[in-house]
C-alpha positions in Angstrom: 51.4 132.9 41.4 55.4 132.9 42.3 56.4 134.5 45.7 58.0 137.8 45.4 61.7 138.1 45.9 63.1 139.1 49.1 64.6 142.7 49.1 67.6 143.1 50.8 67.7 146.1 52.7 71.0 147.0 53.5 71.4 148.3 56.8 73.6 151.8 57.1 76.6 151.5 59.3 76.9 153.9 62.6 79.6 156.2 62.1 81.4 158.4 64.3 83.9 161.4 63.3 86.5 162.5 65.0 87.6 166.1 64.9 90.1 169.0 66.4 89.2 172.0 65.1 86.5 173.6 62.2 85.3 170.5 60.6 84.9 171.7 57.1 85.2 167.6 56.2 82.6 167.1 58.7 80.4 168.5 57.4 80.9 167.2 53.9 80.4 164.0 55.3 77.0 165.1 56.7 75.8 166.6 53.7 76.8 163.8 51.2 73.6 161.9 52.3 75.2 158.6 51.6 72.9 155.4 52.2 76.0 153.5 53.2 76.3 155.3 56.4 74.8 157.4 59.2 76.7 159.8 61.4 75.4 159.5 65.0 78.6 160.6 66.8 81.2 163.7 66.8 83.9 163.9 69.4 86.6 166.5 69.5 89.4 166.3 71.6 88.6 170.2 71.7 85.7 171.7 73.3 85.7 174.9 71.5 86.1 173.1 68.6 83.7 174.7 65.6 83.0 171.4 64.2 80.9 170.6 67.2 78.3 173.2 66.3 78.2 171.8 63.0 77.5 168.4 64.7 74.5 170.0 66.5 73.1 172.1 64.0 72.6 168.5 61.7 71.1 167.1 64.7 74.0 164.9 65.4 75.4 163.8 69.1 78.6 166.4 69.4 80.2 165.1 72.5 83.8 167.1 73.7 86.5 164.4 75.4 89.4 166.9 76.3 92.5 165.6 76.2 93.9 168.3 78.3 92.9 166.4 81.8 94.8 163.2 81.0 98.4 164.8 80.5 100.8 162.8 78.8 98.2 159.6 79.0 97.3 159.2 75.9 95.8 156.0 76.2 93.4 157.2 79.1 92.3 159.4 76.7 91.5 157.0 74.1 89.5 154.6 76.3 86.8 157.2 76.8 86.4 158.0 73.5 86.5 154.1 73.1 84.0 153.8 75.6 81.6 156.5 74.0 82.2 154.9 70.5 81.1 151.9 72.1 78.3 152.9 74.1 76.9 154.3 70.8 77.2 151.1 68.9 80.1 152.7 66.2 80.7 150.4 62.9 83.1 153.1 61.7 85.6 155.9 62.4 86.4 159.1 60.1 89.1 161.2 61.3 88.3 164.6 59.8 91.4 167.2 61.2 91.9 165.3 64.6 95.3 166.3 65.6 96.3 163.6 68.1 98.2 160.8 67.0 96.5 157.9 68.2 98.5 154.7 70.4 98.1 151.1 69.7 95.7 150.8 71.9 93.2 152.8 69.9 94.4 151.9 66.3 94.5 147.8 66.8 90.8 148.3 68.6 89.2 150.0 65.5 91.7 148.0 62.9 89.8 148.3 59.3 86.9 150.3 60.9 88.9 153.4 61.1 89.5 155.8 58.3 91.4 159.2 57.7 92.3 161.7 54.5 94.9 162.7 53.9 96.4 166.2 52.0 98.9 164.1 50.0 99.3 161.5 47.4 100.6 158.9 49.4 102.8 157.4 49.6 104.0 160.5 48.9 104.7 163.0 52.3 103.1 161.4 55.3 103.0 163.7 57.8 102.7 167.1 57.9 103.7 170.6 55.3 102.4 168.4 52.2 101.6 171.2 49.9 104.9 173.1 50.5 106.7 169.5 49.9 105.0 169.2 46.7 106.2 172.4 45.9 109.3 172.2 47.3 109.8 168.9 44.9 108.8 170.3 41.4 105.9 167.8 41.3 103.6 168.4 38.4 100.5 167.3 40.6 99.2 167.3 44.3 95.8 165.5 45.5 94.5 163.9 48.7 93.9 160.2 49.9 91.6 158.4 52.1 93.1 155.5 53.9 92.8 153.1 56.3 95.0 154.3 59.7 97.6 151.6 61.1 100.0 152.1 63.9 102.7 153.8 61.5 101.5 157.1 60.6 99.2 157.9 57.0 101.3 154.0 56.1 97.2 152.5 55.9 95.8 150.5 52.6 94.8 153.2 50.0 90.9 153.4 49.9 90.8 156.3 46.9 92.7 159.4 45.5 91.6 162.6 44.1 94.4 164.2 42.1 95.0 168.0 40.4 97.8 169.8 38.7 100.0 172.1 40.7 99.7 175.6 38.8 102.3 178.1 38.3 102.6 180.8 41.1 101.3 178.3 43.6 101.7 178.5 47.3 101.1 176.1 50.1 97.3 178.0 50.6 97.0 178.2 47.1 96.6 174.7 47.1 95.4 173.6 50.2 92.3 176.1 49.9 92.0 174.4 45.8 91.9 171.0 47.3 89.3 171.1 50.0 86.3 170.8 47.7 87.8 167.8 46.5 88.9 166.3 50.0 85.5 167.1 50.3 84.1 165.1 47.2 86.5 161.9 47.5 86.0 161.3 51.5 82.4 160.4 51.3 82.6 158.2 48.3 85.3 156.4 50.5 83.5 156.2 54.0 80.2 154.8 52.1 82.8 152.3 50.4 83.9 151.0 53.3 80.6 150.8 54.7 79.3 148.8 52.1 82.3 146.7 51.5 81.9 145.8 55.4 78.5 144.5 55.2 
């Protein structure tokens, strides 16, 4: 009788989320129930962020770090979060509507381990006002992207896009409110990418 083969279990990589405000992508990363990865931290930079309910109500560690108390130092800021990410054992970051732009410090720490989405095609309109630019620009088609964050700002390798035609009598909410369901579909296909490319 041969020995049976050794199964591979693949272990699922800790992952925290970072978020500001309602956490509509959080919880589309909860609910994807991807093998690849576990959530077992949220921190918002906001305590009265809704997002943290969310966290709790999956049974999920919502922990609030306000910036407010550290002023204008942003990297004191960033070390406790790096400190509670670390405490916590974190393999990976999504950033899911965090509004803080993060130093150096916090980007070189977490290099290849930390993800965001973006409302754009990149390279097309880093930043901020991306569906209005898209409009503004007569582009035939808008979409999102999920990439890896780097000092310069939504600059990161290109992990996936989700694209869609731009529709006559558009507005900036027209297509920010089409696009969330598939911000929502093409962020955990990423984040479970990563966390199996990583292994």
């Amino acid at each position: 009788m041969g020995e049976k083969p050794v199964r591979r279990i693949m272990s699922r990589k800790r992952a925290a989320v970072l978020i500001s405000g309602r956490g509509s992508n959080l919880q589309a990363l909860l609910e994807a129930k991807q093998d690849a990865y576990e959530i077992v931290l949220v921190i918002s930079n906001n305590p009265d962020a809704p997002g943290l309910a969310i966290a709790g109500a999956a049974g999920v560690e919502a922990l609030a770090i306000d910036h407010k108390p550290f002023g204008k130092d942003r990297e004191a800021f960033e070390r406790a979060m790096d400190a509670a990410l670390s405490a916590r054992k974190v393999d990976l970051i999504a950033l899911a509507g965090f509004m803080r732009v993060l130093t150096p410090f916090f980007v070189r720490g977490w290099e290849g381990r930390l993800v965001n989405i973006h409302p754009s095609l990149l390279p097309k309109y880093p930043g901020t006002q991306t569906h209005q630019r898209a409009l503004e620009a007569g582009d035939s088609e808008h979409g999102c992207t999920v990439h890896l964050v780097v000092e310069e700002v939504d600059a990161g390798a290109i992990l996936g896009q989700a694209r869609m035609p731009i529709l006559p009598g558009d507005t900036p909410e027209a297509l920010a409110a089409r696009l969330l369901p598939i911000e929502h579909e093409l962020y955990p296909r990423c984040l479970a990418a990563l966390a199996q490319s990583s292994e």
